[in-house]
C-alpha positions in Angstrom: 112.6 25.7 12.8 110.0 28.9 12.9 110.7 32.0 12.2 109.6 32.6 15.7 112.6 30.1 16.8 114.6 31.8 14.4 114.4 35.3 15.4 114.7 33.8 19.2 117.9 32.5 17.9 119.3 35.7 17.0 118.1 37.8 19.6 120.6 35.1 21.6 122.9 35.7 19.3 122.6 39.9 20.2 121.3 40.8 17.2 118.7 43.5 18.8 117.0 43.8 15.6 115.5 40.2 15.5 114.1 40.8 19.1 113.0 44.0 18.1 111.0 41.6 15.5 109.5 39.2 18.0 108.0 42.8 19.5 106.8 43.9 16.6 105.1 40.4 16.1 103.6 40.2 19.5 102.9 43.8 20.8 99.3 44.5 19.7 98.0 41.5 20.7 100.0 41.4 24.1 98.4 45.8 24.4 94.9 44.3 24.2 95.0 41.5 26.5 96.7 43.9 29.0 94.4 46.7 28.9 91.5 44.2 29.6 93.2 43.0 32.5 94.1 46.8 33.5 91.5 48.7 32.6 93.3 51.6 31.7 95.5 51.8 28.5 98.5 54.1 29.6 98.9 51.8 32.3 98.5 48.8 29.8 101.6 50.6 27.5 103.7 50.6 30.7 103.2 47.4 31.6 103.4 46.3 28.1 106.9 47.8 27.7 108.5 46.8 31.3 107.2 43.0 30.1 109.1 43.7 26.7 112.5 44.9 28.7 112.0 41.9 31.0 111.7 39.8 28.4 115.0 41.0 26.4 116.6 40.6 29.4 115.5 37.1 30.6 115.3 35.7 26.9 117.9 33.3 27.8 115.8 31.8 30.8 112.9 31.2 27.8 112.9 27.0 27.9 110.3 26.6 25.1 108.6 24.4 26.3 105.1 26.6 25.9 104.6 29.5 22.7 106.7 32.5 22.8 103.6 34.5 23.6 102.9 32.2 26.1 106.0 33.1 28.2 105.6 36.8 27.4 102.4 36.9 28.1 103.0 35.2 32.1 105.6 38.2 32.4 103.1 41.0 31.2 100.4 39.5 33.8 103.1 39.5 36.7 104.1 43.0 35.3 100.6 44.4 36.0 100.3 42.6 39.5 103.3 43.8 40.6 102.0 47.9 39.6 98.9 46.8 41.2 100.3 45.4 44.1 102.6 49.0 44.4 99.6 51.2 43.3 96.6 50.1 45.1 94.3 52.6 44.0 90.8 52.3 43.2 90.0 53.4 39.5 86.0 54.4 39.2 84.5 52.7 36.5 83.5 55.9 34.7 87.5 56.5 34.8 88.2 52.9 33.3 85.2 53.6 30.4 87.5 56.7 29.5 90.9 55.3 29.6 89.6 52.3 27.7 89.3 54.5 24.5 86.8 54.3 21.3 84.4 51.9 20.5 84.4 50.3 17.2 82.3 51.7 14.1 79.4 49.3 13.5 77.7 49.2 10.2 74.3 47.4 10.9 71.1 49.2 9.3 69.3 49.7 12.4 70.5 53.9 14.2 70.0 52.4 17.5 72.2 49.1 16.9 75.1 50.3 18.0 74.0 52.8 20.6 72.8 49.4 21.8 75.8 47.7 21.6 77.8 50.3 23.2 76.0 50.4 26.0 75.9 46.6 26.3 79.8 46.7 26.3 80.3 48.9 28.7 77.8 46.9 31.2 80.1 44.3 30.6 83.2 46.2 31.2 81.3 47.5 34.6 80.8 43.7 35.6 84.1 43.0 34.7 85.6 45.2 36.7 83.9 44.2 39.9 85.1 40.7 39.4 88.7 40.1 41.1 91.8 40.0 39.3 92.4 36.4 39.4 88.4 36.3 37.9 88.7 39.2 35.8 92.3 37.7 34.6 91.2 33.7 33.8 88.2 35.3 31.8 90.5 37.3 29.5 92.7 34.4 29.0 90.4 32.0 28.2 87.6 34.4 26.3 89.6 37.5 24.8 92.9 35.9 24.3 91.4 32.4 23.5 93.5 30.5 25.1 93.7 26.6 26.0 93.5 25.3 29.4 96.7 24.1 29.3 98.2 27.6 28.2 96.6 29.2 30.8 97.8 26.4 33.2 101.3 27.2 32.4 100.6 31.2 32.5 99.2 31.1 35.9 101.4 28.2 37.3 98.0 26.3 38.3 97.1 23.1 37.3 94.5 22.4 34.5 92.1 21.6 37.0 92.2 24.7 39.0 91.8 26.9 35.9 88.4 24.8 35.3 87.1 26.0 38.8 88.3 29.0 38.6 86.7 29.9 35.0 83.8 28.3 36.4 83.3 30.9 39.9 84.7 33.8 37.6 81.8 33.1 35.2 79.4 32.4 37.5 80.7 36.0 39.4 80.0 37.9 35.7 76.9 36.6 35.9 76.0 37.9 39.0 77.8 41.5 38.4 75.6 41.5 35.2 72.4 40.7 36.5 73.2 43.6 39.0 73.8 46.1 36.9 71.4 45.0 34.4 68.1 44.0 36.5 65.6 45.2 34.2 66.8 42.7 31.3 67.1 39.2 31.3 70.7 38.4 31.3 71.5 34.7 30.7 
């Protein structure tokens, strides 16, 4: 047995301090494939904790049959379209660049590198945007999160199949978006 299965066990058990483990294991990653998804990282803690506090409380219903991140990561996704569905408010991508926080120290010799780089990221994060969250959602699984078709199959209750399609179009729509807002270079 895991340690995962383990602490599982005793968060069963109600020993809160073993769940509070699996939390502690799982958060950060869970954080950054939420505020990809939302855009926006207070909204990305909130959504973060109410898919901890669902989790705690539907542990029992957890048939491991997929990962534990798995699971928790299917609540966290219906945790942010259920705020989206409630909120439906449009966030400016200028707003979404802010909210999305620093970017990351690069060391490469060259001054303009990661001036370059910057602004390359946050083309991307305009195109990403634009796609649809079903687009903008399979792309995160499968690219940021890294996950398998068959992972993402069980996370969106689609069959293996579908999520091919769908990574497909929502590729296919990136392209598009970047070759919109980038027309002067070759995007490929």
């Amino acid at each position: 047995m895991s340690d995962e299965s383990q602490l599982i066990e005793q968060a069963l058990e109600g020993h809160s301090a073993a769940f509070g483990e699996l939390v502690r294991l799982h958060q950060d990653r869970l954080y950054s494939a939420v505020v990809h998804i939302v855009g926006c990282r207070s909204e990305a803690e909130d959504v973060v904790q109410d898919a901890f506090v669902q989790a705690f409380v539907k542990l029992k219903t957890f048939k491991r049959n997929s990962r534990f991140y798995t699971w928790l990561y299917r609540i966290a996704f219906n945790v942010s379209i259920s705020r989206r569905r409630r909120r439906r408010v449009e966030v400016s991508v200028e707003h979404s660049r802010d909210t999305t926080g620093d970017e990351p120290l690069d060391t490469s010799e060259s001054p303009s590198e990661p001036l370059e780089q910057a602004e390359r990221r946050e083309k991307l994060e305009q195109a990403m945007q634009m796609l649809t969250e079903e687009h903008r959602s399979i792309i995160v699984l499968r690219h940021m999160e890294e996950f398998a078709y068959e992972d993402i199959s069980q996370i969106l209750d689609i069959s293996v199949g579908t999520v091919r399609s769908r990574l497909h179009r929502a590729r296919a729509q990136l392209l598009e978006n970047l070759k919109r807002i980038m027309p002067e270079e070759a995007v490929s």
